[in-house]
C-alpha positions, -999 to +999 in steps of 0.1 A: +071+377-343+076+344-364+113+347-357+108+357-320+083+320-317+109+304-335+135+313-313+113+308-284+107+268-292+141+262-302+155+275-269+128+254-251+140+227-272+176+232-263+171+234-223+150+198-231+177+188-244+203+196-219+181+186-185+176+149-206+210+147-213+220+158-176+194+136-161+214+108-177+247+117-172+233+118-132+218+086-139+246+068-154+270+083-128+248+070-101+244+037-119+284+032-120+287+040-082+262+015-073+276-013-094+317+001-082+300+000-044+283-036-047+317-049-062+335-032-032+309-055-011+313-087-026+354-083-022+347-076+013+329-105+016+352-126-003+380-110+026+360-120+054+354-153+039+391-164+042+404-142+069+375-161+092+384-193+082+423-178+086+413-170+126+391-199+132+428-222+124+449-202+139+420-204+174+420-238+172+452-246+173+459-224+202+432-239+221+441-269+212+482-268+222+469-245+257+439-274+269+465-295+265+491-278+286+468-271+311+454-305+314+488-319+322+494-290+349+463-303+366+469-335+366+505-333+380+485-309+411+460-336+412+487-364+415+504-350+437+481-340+461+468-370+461+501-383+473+509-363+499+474-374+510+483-408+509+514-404+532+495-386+561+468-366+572+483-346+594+510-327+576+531-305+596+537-269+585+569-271+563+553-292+538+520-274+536+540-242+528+562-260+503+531-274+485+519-237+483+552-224+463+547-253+440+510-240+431+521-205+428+545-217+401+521-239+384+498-201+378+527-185+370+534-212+343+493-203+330+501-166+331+533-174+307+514-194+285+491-167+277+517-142+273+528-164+244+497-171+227+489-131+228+526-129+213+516-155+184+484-137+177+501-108+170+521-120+147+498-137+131+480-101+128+513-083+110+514-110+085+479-099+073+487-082+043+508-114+028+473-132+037+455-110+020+475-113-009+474-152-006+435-146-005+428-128-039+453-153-055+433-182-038+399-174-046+395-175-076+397-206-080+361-208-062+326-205-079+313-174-089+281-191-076+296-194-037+317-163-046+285-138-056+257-155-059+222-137-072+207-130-041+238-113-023+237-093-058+199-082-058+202-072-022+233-053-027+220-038-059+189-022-042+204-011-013+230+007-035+208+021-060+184+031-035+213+053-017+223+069-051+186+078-054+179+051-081+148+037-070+139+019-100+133-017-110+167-038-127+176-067-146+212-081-142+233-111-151+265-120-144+285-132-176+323-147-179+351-131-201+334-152-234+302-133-226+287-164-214+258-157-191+263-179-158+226-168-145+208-138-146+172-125-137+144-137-144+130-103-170+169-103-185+158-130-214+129-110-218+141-076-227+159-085-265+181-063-282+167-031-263+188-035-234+223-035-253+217+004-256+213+013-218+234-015-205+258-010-172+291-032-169+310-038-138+338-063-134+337-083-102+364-089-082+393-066-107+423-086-093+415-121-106+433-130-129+419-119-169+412-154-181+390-158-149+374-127-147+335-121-143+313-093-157+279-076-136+257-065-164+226-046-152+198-029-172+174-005-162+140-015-185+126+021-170+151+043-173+134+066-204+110+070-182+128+079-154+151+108-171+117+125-191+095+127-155+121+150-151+114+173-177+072+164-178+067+200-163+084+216-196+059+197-219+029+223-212+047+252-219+062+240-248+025+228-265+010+264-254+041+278-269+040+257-303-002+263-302+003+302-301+031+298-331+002+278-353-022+301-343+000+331-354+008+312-382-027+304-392-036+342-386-003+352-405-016+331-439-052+345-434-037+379-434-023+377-465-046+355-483-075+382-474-048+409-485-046+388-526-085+385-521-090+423-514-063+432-546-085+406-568-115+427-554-103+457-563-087+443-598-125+430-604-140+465-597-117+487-619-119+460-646-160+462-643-155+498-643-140+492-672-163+464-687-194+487-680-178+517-691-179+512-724-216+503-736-229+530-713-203+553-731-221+542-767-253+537-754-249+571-741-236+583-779-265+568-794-290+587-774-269+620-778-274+613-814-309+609-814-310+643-805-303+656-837-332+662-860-308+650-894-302+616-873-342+611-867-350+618-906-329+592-918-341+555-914-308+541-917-291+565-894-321+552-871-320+516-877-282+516-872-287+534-840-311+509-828-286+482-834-256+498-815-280+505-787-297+470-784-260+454-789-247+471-758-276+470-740-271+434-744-234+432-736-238+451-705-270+425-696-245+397-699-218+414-677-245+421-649-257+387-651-223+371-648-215+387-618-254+379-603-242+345-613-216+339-592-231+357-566-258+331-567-240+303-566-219+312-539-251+317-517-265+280-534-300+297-547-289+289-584-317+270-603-308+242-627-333+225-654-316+196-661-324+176-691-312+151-715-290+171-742-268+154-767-235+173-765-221+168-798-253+186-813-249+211-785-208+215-790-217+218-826-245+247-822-222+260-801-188+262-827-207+273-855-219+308-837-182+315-822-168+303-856-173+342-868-155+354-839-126+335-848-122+337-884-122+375-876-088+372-861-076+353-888-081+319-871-101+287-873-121+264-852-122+223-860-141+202-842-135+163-842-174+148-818-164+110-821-182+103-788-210+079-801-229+082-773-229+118-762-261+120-742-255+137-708-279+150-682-271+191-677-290+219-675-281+230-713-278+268-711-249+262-683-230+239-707-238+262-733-221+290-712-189+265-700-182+251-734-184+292-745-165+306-716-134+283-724-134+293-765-142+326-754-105+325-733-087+307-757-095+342-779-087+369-757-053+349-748-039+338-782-006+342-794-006+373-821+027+363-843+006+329-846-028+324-862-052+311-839-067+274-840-089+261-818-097+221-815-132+209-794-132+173-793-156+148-776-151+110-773-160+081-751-146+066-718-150+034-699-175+039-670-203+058-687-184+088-695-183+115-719-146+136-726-147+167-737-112+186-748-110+224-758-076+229-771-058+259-787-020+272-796-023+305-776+003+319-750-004+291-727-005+292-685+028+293-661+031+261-640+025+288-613-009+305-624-023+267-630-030+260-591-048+292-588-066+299-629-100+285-608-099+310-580-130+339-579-110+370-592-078+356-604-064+365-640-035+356-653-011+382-661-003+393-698+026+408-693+029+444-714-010+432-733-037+458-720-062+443-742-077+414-721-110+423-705-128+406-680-136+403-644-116+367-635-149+351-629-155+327-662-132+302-650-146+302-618-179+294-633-167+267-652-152+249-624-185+246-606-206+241-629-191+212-641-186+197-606-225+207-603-228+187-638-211+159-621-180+162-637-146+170-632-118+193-652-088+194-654-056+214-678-027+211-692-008+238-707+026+251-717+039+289-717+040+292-757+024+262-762-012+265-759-038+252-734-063+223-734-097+221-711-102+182-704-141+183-690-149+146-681-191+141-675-216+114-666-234+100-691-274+097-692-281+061-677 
């Protein structure tokens, strides 16, 4: 299922990927057109320019050479008409119909006229192409101001862009082959170093020559924008999607954390089992051999009876009351009596009554209380049980090629505090087991050993019952090294 979520987002991912980088292959295509479409215009433009001014020449001196033609055929009708008025009034027939042919051949003079002036326009018209060519070679020579100025630019700009379906605000200058900037917008300045990366370039007017060549730069300050609105309907289904893979997740890690818990569970039962097994087993002896009538006759039989009977009546006390511990401090209806005890007194008590327990394993305790001032505020039969619990391990995992030594040290630190260290050479804690020695349950394995009891609660206790104290701890340890217990506490104000 991890794998099939994984898959899942990264093909999500992927099709993000593609419609961005299609929406801006679209976009930089329609970009290009618009700027190749506006540079079309302005070369029109440029074409009309001089082919109007071309015409308006060529007119004019037609019109000119034609007014003047006519002029002097009108005059020469008007003079002689005037003439032949002069001479008589009443002209007889043969000179009326003589000064008739001469009019007809004055409009038939017009008529040829025209026919020649059509024949020069035409001409005019198939030389077009060397005009043309005179044109391009001619003009640049002009401004790029007159040529294509900003306004021409904008207009053509927006009406391109908005064709190509680019409906988007733009920035543009025009800039000469030394990447001079001419003029430009008036956001252009503005927009720094960040439009370099999205920049369009189109050169105006291609066939000037390369040392007079001029650049259209234009930059789109909302493009980003533009090319994710495209994809804003696949941002939903790719939280929900990456919601249910941390909620699997989540539900994935609590599996298998309650999985370890339950094995710790059953680790603590068997290992109770275990724990409690063996004083009911001689508690059970001991009554079995009170039984016997021998056994009740002798005093010492009876007295040593007694003994093993109140020891493990004890022992399994302590068990029960370890577990009823933890159990109460997990639900926060512990009591504490907290008072003023002086640890090195305490620490002392405390080494002197474990001291037989070690020197029956062949080992030693030393204990170095230079703290001068070693009054702390604890409930003292809690720190009697932390400062035991931790000797009490440092027994049950010692090294057995090695004799044991164990160190318990207290000195002073700045700030009012008190340093306590409980130190021994036993097999020491993987870098592993260190993260997890304070968890409810958890014991660290022995390897091949069988002979470690106990239920993976003692560290446990003395974790929060130092952090109850006020404290903190912390340890350091080595496989084959040994271990050391650094318990820092508040000192009485």
């Amino acid at each position: 299922m991890v794998l099939t979520f994984a898959g899942l987002l990264s093909m999500q991912i992927m099709y993000m990927k593609n419609m961005i980088k299609m929406r801006d292959d679209q976009f930089s295509e329609g970009a290009r057109r618009s700027l190749y479409a506006v540079t079309s215009l302005l070369e029109q433009d440029e074409t009309r320019y001089y082919l109007e001014e071309d015409v308006d020449r060529i007119e004019t001196t037609a019109i000119s050479g034609s007014s003047n033609r006519m002029d002097g055929i009108i005059y020469s009708f008007k003079t002689q008409s005037g003439v032949q008025g002069d001479l008589t009034i009443k002209a007889d027939n043969d000179k009326i119909s003589k000064l008739q042919n001469e009019s007809g051949n004055i409009f038939n003079n017009y008529k040829s006229m025209q026919e020649t002036l059509k024949g020069q326009y035409l001409y005019q018209r198939g030389l077009i192409d060397e005009v043309i060519l005179n044109i391009i070679s001619q003009s640049s020579n002009r401004p790029i101001e007159e040529r294509a100025d900003s306004t021409t630019i904008r207009t053509y700009l927006r009406t391109e862009l908005e064709n190509n379906g680019l409906d988007l605000p733009f920035e543009f200058a025009v800039v000469n082959r030394n990447g001079i900037m001419l003029y430009h917008t008036g956001g252009y300045d503005n927009l720094g170093d960040s439009r370099d990366n999205n920049m369009f370039v189109q050169t105006l007017f291609p066939n000037d020559p390369i040392s007079k060549r001029h650049y259209l730069k234009v930059f789109f300050p909302d493009k980003k924008d533009y090319i994710l609105s495209s994809i804003k309907f696949m941002i939903p289904t790719f939280a929900f999607t990456f919601i249910l893979l941390v909620i699997f997740v989540f539900v994935i890690i609590l599996a298998f954390r309650q999985k370890r818990l339950t094995e710790m569970k059953n680790d603590f039962i068997n290992n109770m089992t275990h724990e409690f097994k063996t004083p009911i087993s001689s508690i059970s002896l001991a009554a079995q051999m009170l039984r016997d009538d021998t056994v009740r006759k002798s005093p010492t039989m009876m007295q040593h009876i007694s003994n093993v009977i109140n020891d493990e009546t004890k022992r399994l006390r302590f068990q029960v009351e370890k577990v009823l511990q933890m159990s109460m401090f997990d639900r926060s209806k512990a009591t504490f009596r907290i008072q003023d005890v002086d640890a090195n007194s305490a620490i002392n008590s405390i080494t002197n009554t474990f001291k037989l327990k070690v020197e029956r394993y062949g080992g030693q305790i030393n204990t170095e209380l230079d703290a001068k001032n070693a009054i702390i505020s604890v409930d003292e039969m809690h720190f009697t049980n932390v400062i035991f619990n931790l000797l009490d391990n440092a027994v049950k995992y010692r090294r057995e090629d090695t004799p044991l030594r164990l160190t318990v040290t207290t000195q002073d630190l700045p700030n009012e505090r008190l340093q306590v260290t409980v130190g021994d050479n036993g097999i020491g804690i993987r870098k592993e087991d260190l993260k997890k020695i304070f968890d409810k349950f958890y014991r660290v394995s022995t390897g091949n050993r069988h002979d470690v009891k106990g239920f993976g609660l003692g560290l446990a206790y003395v974790q929060k019952m130092v952090v109850i104290m006020g404290g903190t701890i912390k340890v350091e340890s080595e496989p084959d090294q040994g271990t050391k217990f650094i318990i820092t506490l508040p000192l009485t104000k």
